[in-house]
C-alpha positions in Angstrom: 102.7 73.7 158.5 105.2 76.4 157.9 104.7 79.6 158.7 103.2 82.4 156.1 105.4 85.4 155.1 103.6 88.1 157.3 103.0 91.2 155.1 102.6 94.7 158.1 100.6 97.3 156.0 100.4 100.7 158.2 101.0 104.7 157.7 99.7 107.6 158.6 95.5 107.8 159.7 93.4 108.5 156.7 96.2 107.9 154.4 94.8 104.4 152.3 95.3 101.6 154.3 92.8 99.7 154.1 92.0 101.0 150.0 96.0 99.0 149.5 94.5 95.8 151.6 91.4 95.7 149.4 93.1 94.9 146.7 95.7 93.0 147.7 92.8 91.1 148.5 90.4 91.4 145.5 93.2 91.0 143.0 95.5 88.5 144.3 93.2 86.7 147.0 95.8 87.5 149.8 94.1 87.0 153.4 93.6 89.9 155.5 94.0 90.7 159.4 92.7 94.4 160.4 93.6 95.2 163.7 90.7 98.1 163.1 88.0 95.6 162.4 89.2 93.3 165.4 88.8 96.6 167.6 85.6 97.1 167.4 85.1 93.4 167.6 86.9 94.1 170.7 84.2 96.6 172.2 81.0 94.8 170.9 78.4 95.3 173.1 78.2 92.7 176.0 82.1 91.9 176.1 84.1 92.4 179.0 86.3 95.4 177.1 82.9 97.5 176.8 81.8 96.7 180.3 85.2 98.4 181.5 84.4 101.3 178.8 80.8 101.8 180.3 82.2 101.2 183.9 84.7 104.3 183.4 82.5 107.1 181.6 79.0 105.9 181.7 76.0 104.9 179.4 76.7 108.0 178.1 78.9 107.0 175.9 76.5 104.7 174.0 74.1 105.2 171.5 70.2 104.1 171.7 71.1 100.6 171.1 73.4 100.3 173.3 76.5 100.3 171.4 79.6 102.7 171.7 79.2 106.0 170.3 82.7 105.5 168.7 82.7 109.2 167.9 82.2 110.9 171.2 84.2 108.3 173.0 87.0 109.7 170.0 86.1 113.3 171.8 87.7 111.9 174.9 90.4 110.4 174.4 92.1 111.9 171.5 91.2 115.2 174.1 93.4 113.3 176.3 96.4 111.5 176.3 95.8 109.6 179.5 92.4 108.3 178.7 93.9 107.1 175.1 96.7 105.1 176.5 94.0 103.8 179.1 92.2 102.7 176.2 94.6 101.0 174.1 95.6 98.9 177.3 91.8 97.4 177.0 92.1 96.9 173.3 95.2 96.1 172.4 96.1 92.8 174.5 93.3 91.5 172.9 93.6 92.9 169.4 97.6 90.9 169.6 96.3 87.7 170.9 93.6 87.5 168.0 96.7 88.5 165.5 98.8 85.7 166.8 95.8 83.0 165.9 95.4 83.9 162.6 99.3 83.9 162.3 99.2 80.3 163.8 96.0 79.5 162.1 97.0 80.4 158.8 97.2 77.9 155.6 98.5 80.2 152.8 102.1 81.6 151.9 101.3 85.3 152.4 99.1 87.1 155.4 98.4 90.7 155.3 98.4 92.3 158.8 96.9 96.0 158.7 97.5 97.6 162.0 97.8 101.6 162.2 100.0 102.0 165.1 102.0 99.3 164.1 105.3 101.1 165.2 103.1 102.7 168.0 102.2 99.7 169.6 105.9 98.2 168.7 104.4 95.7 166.7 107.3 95.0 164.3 107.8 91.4 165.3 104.3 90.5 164.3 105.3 90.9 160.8 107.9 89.9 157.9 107.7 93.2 155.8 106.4 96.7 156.5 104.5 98.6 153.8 103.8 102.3 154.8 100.7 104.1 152.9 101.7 107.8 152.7 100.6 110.9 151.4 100.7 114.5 151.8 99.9 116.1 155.0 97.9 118.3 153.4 95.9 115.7 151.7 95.6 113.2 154.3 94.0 116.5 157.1 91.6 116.9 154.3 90.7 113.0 153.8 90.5 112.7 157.9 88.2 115.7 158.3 86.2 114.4 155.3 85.7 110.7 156.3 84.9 111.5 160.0 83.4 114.7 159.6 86.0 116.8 162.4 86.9 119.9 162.5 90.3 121.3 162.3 91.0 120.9 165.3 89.7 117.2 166.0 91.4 116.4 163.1 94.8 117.7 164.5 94.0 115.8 167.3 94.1 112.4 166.0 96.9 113.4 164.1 99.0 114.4 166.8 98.1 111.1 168.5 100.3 108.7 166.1 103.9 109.0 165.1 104.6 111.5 162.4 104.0 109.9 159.0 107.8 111.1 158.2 109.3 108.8 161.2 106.9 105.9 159.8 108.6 106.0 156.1 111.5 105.9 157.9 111.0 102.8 159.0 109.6 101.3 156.2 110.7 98.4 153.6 108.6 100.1 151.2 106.5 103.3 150.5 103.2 103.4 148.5 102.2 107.2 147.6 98.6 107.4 147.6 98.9 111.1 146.9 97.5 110.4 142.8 94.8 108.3 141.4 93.7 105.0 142.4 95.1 103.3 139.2 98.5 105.2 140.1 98.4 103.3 143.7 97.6 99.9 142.2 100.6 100.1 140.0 102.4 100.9 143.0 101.2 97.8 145.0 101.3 95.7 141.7 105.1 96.4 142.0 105.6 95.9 145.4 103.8 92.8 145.5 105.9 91.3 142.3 108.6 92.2 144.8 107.5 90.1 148.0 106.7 87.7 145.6 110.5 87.0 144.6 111.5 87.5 148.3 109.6 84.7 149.2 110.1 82.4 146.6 113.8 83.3 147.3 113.6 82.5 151.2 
């Protein structure tokens, strides 16, 4: 079985990830990885991932039904540097080794891999192509402390927690501005997918 032509979707937190990989999905049935979704699948409760969490700052970082309070354990380690990277070093390994199946496991020509910290976590060998989802930094500290409901400064936190979303365009193959309307973005990804599409027919 060949291999499938391994599409990287990232950018900047709160900038439209995950709104470009729904319709990649929807409107051209392409198969998605989210390394967000395989996080929390990562800390469920009774795996060995949210033991370690519980084991380091107590069951007061869960809610009534004994899941993780993803919010306050947010408070702590976006608070503090240490306590993220200790983090990530639970999730990640775990996060790659799931990505790697579906690579393996994978029947169609094109995957789409959504992973945040992407260039963080020097993921670039996971994946073909990178697609970076930008905006305006303006805009995307107003969609952050809207979605999550922080304040300013929580907000600045998590910002300050990923590479700048100037160093991540950078680095792209391609740029989708998700600073209009939704119908503005899809044309955007309608001609970027047209693109990928002639790459791969071409390699």
């Amino acid at each position: 079985m060949s291999r499938p032509l391994r599409l990287g979707i990232t950018g900047g937190i709160a900038c439209g990830k995950s709104v470009v990989a729904a319709y990649l999905q929807q409107q051209y049935g392409v198969p998605i990885v989210d390394a967000d979704q395989l996080a929390r699948q990562a800390v469920a409760v009774g795996t060995p991932i949210y033991q370690a969490i519980l084991d380091r700052y107590g069951v007061e970082i869960c809610r009534d039904d004994g899941s993780l309070d993803r919010s306050r354990l947010g408070e702590i380690v976006f608070a503090q540097p240490q306590e993220r990277h200790w983090l990530e070093a639970q999730i990640h390994p775990w996060v790659i080794a799931q990505m790697q199946q579906a690579i393996q496991a994978c029947d169609q020509p094109l995957l789409t891999l959504v992973i945040p910290l992407l260039f963080e976590a020097h993921l670039e060998g996971l994946v073909d192509q990178i697609w970076v989802v930008a905006t305006t930094p303006a805009q995307q500290l107003a969609r952050l402390q809207q979605r999550d409901r922080l304040s300013g400064k929580a907000a600045a936190q998590r910002l300050a927690s990923q590479l700048p979303l100037e160093e991540k365009i950078r680095r792209a193959d391609t740029v989708l501005w998700n600073t209009g309307s939704l119908e503005e973005l899809y044309r955007q990804v309608d001609q970027a997918f047209s693109l990928l599409g002639r790459d791969r027919k071409g390699s």
